[in-house]
PDB file of N, CA, C and O in Angstrom:
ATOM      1  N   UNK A   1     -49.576 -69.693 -56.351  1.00  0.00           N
ATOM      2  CA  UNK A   1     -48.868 -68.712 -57.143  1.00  0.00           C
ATOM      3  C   UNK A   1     -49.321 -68.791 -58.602  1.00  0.00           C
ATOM      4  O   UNK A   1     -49.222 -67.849 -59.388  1.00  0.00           O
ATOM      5  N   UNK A   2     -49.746 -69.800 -58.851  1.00  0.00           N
ATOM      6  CA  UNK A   2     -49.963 -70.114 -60.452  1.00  0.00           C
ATOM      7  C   UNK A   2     -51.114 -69.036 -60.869  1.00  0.00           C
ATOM      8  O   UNK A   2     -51.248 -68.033 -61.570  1.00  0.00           O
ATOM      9  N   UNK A   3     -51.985 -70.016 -59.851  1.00  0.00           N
ATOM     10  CA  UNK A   3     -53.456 -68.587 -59.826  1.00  0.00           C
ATOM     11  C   UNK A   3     -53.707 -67.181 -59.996  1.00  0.00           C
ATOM     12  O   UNK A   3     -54.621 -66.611 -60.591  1.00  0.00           O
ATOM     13  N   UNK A   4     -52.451 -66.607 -59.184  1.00  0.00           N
ATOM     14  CA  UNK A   4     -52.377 -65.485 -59.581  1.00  0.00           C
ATOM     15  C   UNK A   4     -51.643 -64.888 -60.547  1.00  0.00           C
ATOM     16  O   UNK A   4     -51.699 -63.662 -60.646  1.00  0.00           O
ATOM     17  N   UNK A   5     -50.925 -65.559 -61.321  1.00  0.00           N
ATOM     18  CA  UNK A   5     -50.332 -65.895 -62.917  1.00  0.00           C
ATOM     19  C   UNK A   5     -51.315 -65.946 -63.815  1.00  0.00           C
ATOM     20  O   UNK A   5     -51.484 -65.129 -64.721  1.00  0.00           O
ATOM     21  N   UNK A   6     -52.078 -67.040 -63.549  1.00  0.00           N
ATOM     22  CA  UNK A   6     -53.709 -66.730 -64.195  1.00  0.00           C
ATOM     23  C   UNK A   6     -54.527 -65.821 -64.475  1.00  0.00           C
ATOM     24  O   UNK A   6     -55.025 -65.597 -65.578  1.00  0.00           O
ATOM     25  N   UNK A   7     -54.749 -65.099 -63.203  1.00  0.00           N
ATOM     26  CA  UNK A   7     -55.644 -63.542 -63.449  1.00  0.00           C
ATOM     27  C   UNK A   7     -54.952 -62.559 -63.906  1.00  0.00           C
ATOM     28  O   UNK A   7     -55.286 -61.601 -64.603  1.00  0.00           O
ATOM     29  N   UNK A   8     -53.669 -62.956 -63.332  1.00  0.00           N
ATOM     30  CA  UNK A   8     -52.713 -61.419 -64.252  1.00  0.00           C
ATOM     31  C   UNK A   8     -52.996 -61.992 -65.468  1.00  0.00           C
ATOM     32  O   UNK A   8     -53.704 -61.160 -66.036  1.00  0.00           O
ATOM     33  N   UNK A   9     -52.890 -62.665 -65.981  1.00  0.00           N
ATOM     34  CA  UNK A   9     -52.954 -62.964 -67.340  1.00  0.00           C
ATOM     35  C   UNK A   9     -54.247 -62.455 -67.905  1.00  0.00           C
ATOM     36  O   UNK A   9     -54.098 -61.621 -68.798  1.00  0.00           O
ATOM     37  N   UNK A  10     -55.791 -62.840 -67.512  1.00  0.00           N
ATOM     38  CA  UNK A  10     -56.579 -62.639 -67.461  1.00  0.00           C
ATOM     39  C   UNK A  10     -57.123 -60.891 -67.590  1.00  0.00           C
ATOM     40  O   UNK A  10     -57.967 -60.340 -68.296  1.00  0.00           O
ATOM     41  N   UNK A  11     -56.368 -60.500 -66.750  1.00  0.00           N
ATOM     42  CA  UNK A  11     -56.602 -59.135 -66.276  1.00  0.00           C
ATOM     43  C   UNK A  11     -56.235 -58.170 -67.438  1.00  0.00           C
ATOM     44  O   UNK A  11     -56.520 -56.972 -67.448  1.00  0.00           O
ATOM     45  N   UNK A  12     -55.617 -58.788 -68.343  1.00  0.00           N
ATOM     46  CA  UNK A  12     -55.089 -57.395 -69.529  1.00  0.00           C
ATOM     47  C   UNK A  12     -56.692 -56.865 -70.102  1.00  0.00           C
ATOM     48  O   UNK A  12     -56.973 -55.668 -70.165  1.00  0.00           O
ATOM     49  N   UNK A  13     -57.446 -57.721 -70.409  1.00  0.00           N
ATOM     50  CA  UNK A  13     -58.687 -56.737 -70.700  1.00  0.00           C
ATOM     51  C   UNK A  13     -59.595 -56.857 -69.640  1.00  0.00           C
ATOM     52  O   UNK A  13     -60.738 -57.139 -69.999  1.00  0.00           O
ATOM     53  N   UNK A  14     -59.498 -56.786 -69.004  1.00  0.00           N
ATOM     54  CA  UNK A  14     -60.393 -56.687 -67.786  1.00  0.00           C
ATOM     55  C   UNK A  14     -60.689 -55.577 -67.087  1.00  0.00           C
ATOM     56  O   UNK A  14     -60.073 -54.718 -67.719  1.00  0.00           O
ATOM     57  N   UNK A  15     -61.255 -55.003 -66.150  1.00  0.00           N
ATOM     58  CA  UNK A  15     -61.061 -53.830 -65.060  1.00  0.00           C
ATOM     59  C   UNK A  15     -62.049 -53.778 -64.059  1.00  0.00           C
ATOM     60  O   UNK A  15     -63.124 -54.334 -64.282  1.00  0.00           O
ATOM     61  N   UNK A  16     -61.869 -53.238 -63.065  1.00  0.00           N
ATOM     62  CA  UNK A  16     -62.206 -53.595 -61.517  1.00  0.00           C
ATOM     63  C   UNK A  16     -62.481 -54.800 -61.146  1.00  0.00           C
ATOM     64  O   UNK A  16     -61.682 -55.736 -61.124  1.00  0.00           O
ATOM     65  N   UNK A  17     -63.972 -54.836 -60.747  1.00  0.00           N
ATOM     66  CA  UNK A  17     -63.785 -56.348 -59.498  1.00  0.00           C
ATOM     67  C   UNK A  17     -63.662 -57.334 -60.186  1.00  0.00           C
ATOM     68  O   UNK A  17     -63.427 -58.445 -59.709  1.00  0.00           O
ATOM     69  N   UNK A  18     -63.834 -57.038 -61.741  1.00  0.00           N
ATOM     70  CA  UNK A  18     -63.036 -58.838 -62.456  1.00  0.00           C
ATOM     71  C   UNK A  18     -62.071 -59.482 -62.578  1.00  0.00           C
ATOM     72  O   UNK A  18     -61.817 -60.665 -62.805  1.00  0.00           O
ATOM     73  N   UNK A  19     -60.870 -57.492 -62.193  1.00  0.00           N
ATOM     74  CA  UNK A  19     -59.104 -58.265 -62.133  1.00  0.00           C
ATOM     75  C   UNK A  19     -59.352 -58.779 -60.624  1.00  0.00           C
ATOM     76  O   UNK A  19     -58.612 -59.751 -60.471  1.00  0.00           O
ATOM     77  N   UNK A  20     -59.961 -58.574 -59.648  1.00  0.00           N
ATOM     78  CA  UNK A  20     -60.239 -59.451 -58.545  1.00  0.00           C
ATOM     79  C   UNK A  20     -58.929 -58.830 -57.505  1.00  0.00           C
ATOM     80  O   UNK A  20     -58.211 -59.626 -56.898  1.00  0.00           O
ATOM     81  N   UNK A  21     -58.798 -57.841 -57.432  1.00  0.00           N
ATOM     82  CA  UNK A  21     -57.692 -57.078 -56.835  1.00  0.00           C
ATOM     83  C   UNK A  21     -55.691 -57.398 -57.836  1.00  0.00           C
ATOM     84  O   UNK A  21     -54.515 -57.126 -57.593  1.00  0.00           O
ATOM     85  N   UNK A  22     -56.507 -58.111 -58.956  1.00  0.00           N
ATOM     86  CA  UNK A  22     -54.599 -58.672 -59.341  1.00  0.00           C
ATOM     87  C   UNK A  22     -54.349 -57.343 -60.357  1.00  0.00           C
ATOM     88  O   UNK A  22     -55.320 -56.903 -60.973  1.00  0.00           O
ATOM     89  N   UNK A  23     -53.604 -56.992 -60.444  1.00  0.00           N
ATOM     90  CA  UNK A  23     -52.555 -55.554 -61.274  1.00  0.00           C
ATOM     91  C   UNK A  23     -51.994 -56.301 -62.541  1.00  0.00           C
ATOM     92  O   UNK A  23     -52.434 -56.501 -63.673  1.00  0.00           O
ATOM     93  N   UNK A  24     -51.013 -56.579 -61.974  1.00  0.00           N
ATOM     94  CA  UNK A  24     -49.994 -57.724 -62.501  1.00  0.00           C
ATOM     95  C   UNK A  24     -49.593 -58.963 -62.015  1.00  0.00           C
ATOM     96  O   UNK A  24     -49.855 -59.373 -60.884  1.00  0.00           O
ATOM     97  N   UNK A  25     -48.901 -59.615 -62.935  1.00  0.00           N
ATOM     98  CA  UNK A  25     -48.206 -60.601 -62.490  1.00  0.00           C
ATOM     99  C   UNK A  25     -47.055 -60.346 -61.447  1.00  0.00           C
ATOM    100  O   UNK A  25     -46.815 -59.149 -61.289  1.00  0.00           O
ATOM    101  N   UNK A  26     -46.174 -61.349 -60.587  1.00  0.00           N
ATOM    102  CA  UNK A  26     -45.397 -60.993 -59.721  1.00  0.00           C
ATOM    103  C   UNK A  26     -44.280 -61.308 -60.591  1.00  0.00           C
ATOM    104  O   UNK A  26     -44.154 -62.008 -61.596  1.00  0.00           O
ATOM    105  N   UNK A  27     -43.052 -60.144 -59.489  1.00  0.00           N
ATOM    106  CA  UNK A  27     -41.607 -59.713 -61.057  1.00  0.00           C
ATOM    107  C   UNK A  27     -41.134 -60.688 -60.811  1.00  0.00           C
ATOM    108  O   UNK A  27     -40.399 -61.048 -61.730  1.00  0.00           O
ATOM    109  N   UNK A  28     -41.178 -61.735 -59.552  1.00  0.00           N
ATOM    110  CA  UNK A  28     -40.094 -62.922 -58.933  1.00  0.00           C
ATOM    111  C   UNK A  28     -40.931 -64.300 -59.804  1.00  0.00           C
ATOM    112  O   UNK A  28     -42.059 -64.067 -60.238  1.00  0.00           O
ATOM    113  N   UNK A  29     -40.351 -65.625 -60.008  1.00  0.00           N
ATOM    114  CA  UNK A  29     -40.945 -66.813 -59.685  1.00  0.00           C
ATOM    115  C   UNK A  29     -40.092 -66.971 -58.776  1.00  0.00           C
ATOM    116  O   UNK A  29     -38.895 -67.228 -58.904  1.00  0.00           O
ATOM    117  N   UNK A  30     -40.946 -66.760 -57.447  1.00  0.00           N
ATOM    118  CA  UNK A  30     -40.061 -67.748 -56.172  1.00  0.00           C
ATOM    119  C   UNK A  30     -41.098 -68.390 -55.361  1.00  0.00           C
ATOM    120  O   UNK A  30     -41.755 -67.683 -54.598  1.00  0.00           O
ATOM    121  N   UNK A  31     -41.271 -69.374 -55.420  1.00  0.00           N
ATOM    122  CA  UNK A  31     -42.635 -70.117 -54.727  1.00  0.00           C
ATOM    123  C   UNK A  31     -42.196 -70.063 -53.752  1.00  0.00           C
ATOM    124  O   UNK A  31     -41.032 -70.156 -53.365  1.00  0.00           O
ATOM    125  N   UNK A  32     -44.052 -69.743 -52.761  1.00  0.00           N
ATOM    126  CA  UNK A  32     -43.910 -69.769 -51.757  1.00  0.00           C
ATOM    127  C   UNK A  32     -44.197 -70.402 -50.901  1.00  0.00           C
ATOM    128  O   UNK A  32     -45.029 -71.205 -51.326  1.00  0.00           O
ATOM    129  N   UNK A  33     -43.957 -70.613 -49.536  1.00  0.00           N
ATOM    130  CA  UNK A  33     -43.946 -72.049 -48.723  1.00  0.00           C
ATOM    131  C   UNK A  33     -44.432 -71.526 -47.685  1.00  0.00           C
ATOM    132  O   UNK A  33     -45.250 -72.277 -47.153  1.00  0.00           O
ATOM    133  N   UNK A  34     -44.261 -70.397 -47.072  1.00  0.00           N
ATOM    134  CA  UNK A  34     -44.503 -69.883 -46.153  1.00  0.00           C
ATOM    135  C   UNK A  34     -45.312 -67.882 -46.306  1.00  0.00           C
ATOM    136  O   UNK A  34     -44.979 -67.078 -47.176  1.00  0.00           O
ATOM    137  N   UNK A  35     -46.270 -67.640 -45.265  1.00  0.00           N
ATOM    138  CA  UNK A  35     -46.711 -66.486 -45.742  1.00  0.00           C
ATOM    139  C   UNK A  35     -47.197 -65.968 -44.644  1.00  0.00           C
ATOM    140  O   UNK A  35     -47.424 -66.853 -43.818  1.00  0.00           O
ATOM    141  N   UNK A  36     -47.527 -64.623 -44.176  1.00  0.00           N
ATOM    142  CA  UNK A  36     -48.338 -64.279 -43.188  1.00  0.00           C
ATOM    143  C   UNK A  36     -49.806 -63.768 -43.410  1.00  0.00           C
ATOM    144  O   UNK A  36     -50.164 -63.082 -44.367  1.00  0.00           O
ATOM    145  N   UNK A  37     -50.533 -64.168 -42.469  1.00  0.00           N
ATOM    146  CA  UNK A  37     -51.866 -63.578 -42.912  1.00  0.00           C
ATOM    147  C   UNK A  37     -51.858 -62.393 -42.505  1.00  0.00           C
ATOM    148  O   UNK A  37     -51.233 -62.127 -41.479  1.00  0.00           O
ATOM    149  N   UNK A  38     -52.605 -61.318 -43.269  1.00  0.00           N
ATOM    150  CA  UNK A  38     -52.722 -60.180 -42.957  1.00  0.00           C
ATOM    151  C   UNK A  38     -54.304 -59.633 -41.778  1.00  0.00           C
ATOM    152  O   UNK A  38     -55.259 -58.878 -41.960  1.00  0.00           O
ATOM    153  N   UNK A  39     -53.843 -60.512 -40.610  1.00  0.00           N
ATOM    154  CA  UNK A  39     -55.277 -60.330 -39.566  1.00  0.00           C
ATOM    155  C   UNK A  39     -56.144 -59.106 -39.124  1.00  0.00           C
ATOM    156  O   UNK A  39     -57.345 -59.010 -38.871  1.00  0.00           O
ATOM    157  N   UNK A  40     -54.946 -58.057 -39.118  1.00  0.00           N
ATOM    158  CA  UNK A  40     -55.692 -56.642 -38.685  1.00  0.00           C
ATOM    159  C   UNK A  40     -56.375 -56.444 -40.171  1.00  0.00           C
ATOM    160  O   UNK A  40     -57.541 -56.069 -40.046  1.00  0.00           O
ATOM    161  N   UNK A  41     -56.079 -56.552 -41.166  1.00  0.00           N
ATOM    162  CA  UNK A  41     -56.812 -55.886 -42.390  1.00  0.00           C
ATOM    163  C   UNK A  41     -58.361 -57.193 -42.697  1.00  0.00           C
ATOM    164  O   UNK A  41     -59.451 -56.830 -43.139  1.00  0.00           O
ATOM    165  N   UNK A  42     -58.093 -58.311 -42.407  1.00  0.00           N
ATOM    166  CA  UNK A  42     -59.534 -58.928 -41.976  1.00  0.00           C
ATOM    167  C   UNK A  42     -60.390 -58.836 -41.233  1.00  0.00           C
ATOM    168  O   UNK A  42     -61.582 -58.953 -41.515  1.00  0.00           O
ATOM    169  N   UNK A  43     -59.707 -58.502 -39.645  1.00  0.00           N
ATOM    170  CA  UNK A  43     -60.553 -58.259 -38.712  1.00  0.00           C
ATOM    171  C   UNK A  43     -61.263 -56.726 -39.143  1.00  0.00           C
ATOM    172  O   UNK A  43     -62.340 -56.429 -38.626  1.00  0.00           O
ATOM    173  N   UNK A  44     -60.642 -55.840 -40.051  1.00  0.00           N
ATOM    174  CA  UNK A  44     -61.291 -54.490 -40.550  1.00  0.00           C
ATOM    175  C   UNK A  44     -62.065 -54.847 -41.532  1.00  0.00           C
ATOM    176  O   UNK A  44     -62.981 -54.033 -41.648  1.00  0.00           O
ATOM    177  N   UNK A  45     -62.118 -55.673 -42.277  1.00  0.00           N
ATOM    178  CA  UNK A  45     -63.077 -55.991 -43.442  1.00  0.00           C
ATOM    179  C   UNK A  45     -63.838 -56.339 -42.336  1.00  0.00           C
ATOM    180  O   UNK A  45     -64.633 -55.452 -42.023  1.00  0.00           O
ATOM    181  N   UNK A  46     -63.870 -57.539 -41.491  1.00  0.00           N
ATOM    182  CA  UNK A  46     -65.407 -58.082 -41.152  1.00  0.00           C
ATOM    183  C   UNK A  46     -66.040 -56.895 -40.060  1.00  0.00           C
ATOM    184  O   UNK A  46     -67.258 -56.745 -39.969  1.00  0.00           O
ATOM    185  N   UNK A  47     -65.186 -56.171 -39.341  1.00  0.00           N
ATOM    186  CA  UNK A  47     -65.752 -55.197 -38.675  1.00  0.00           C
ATOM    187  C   UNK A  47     -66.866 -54.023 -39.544  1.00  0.00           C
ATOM    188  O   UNK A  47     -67.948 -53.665 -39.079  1.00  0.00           O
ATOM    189  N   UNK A  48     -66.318 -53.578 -40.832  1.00  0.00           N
ATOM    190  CA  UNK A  48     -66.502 -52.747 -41.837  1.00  0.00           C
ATOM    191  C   UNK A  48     -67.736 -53.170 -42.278  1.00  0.00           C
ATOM    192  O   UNK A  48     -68.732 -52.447 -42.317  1.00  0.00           O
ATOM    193  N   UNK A  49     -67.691 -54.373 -42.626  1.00  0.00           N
ATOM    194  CA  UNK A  49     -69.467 -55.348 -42.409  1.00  0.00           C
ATOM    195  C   UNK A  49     -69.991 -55.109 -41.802  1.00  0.00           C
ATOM    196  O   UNK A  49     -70.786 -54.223 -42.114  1.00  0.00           O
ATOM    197  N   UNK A  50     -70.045 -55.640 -40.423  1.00  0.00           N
ATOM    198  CA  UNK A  50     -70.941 -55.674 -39.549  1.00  0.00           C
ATOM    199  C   UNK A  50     -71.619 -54.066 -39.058  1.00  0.00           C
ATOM    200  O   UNK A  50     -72.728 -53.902 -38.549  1.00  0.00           O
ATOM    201  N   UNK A  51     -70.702 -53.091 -39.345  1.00  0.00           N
ATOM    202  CA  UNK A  51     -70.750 -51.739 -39.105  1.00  0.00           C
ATOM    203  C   UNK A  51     -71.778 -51.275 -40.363  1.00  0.00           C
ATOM    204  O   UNK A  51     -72.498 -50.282 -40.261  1.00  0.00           O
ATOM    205  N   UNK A  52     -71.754 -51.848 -41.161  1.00  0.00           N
ATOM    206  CA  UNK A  52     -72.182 -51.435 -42.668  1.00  0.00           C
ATOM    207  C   UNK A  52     -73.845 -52.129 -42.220  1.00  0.00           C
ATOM    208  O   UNK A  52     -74.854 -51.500 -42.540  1.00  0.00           O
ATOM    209  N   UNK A  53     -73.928 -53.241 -41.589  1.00  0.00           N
ATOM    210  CA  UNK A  53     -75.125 -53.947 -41.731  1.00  0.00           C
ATOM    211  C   UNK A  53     -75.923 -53.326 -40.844  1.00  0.00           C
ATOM    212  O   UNK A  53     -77.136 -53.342 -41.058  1.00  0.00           O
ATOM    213  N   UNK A  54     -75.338 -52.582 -39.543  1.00  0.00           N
ATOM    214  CA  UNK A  54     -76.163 -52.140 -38.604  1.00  0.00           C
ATOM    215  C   UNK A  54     -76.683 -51.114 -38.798  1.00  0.00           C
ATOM    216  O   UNK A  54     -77.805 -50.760 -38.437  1.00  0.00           O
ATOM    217  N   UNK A  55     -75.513 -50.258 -39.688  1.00  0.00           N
ATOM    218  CA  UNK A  55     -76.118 -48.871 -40.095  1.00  0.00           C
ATOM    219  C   UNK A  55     -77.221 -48.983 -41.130  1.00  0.00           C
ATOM    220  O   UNK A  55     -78.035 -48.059 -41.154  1.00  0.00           O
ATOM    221  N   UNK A  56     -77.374 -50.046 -42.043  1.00  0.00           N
ATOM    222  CA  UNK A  56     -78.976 -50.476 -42.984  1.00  0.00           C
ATOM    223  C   UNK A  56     -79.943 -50.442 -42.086  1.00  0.00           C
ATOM    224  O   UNK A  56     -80.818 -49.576 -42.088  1.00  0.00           O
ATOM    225  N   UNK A  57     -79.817 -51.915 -40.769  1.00  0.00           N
ATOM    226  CA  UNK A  57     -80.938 -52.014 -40.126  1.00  0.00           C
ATOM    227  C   UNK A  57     -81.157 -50.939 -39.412  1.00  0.00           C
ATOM    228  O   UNK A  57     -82.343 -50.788 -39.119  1.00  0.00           O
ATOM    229  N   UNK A  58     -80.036 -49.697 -38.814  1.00  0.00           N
ATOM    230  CA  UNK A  58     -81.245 -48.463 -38.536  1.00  0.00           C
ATOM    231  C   UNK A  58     -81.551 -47.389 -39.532  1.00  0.00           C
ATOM    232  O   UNK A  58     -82.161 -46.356 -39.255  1.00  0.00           O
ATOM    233  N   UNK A  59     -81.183 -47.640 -40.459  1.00  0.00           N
ATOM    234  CA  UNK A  59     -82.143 -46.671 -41.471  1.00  0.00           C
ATOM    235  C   UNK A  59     -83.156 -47.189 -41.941  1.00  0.00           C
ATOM    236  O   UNK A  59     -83.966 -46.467 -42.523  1.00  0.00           O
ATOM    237  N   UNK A  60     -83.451 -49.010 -41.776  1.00  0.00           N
ATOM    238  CA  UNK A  60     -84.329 -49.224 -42.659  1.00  0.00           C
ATOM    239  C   UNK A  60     -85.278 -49.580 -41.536  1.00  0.00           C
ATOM    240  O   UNK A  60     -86.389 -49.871 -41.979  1.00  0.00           O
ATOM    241  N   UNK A  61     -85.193 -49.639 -40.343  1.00  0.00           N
ATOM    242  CA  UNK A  61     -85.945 -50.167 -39.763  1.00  0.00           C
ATOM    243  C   UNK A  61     -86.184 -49.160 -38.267  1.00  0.00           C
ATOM    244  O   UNK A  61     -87.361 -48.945 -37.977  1.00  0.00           O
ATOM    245  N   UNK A  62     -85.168 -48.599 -37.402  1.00  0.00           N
ATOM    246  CA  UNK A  62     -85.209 -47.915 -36.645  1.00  0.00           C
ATOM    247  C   UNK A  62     -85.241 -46.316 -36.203  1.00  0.00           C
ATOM    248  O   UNK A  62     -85.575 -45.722 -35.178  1.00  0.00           O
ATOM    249  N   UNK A  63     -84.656 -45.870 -37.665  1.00  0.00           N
ATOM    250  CA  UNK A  63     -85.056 -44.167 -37.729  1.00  0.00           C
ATOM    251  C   UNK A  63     -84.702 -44.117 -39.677  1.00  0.00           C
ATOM    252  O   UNK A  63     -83.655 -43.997 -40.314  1.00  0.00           O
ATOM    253  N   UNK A  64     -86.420 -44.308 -40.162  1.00  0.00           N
ATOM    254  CA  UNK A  64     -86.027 -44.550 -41.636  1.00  0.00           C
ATOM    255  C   UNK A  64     -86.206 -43.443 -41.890  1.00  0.00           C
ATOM    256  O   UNK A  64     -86.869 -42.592 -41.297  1.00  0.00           O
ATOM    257  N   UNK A  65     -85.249 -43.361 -43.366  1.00  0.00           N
ATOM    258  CA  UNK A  65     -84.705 -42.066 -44.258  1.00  0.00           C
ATOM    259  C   UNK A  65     -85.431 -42.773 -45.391  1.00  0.00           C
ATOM    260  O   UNK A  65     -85.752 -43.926 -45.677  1.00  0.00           O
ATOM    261  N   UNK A  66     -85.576 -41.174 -46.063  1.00  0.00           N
ATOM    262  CA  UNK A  66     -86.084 -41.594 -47.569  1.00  0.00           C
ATOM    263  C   UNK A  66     -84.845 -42.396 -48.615  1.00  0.00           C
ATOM    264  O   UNK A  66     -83.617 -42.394 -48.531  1.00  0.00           O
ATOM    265  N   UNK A  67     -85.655 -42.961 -49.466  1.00  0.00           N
ATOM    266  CA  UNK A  67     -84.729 -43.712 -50.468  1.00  0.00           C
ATOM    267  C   UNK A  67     -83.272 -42.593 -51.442  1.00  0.00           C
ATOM    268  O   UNK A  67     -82.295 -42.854 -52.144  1.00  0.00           O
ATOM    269  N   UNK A  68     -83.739 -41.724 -51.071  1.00  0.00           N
ATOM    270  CA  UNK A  68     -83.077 -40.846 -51.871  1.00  0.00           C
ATOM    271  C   UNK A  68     -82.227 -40.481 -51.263  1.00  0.00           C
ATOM    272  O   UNK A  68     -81.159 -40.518 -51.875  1.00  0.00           O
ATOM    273  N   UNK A  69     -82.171 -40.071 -50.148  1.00  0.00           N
ATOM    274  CA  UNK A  69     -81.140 -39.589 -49.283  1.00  0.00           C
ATOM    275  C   UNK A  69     -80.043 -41.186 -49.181  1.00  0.00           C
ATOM    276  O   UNK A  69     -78.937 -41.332 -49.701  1.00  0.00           O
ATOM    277  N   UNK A  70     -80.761 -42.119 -48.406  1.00  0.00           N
ATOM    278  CA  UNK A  70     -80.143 -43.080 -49.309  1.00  0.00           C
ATOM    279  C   UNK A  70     -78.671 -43.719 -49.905  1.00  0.00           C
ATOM    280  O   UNK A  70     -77.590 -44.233 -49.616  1.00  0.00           O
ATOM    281  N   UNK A  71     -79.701 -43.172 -51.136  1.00  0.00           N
ATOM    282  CA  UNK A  71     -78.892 -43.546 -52.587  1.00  0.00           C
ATOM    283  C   UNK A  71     -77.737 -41.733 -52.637  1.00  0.00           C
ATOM    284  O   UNK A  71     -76.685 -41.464 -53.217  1.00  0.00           O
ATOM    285  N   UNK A  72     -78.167 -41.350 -52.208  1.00  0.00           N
ATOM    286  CA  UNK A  72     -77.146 -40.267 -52.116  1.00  0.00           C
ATOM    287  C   UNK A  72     -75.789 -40.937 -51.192  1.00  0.00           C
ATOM    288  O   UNK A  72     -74.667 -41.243 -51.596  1.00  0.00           O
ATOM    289  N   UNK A  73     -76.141 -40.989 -50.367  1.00  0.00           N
ATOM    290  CA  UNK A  73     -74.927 -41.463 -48.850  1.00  0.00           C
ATOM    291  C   UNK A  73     -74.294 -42.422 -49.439  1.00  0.00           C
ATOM    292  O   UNK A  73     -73.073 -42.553 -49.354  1.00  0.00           O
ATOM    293  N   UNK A  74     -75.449 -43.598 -50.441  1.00  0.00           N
ATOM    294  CA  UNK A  74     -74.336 -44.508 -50.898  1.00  0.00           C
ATOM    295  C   UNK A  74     -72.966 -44.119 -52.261  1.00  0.00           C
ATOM    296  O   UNK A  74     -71.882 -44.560 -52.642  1.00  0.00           O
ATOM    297  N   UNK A  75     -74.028 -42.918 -52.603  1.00  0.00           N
ATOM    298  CA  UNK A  75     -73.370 -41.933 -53.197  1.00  0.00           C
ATOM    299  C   UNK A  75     -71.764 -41.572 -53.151  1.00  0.00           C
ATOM    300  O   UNK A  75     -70.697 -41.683 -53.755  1.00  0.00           O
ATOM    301  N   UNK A  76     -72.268 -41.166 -52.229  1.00  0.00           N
ATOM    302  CA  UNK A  76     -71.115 -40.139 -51.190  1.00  0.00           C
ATOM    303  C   UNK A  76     -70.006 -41.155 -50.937  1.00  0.00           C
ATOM    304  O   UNK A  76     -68.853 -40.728 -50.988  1.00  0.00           O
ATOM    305  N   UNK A  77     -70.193 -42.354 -50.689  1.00  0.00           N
ATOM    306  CA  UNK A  77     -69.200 -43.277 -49.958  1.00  0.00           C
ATOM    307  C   UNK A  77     -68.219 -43.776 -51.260  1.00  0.00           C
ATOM    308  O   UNK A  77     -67.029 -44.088 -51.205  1.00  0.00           O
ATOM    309  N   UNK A  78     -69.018 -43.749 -52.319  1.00  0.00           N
ATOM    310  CA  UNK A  78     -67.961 -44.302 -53.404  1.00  0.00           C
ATOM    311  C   UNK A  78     -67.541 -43.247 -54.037  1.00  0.00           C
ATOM    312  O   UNK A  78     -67.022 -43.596 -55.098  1.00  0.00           O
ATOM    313  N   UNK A  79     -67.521 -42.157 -53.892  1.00  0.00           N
ATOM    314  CA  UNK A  79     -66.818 -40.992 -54.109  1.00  0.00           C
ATOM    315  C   UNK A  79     -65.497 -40.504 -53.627  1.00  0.00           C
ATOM    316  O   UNK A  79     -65.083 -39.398 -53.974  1.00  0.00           O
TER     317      UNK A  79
END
């Protein structure tokens, strides 16, 4: 809990991946002892990977696209 006391703290001049997903600080001090992991939203990150890596190796290797098109799609995705 401290840690993330830390980056909130941290985070007032900061912005995107340096606040490291922290906003704020939390409104409670109530330490915690117990917590659940959030498994479906991991098992979607590492799926989201592996989905991400396959779709490189067939553009870069099995039906290649120009660089431009690309950098467009990667475009497109952070849009």
């Amino acid at each position: 809990m401290q840690k993330l006391v830390d980056q909130a703290g941290k985070c007032s001049n900061l912005e995107g991946k340096a606040c490291m997903g922290v906003r704020e600080g939390p409104y409670f001090d109530i330490p915690v002892t117990r917590y659940i992991w959030p498994i479906l939203h991991t098992l979607i990150g590492v799926g989201n990977g592996i989905l991400d890596y396959l779709i490189d190796i067939i553009e870069s290797k099995i039906q290649p696209i120009p660089a431009k098109e690309v950098r467009m799609k990667r475009e497109l995705r952070e849009l």
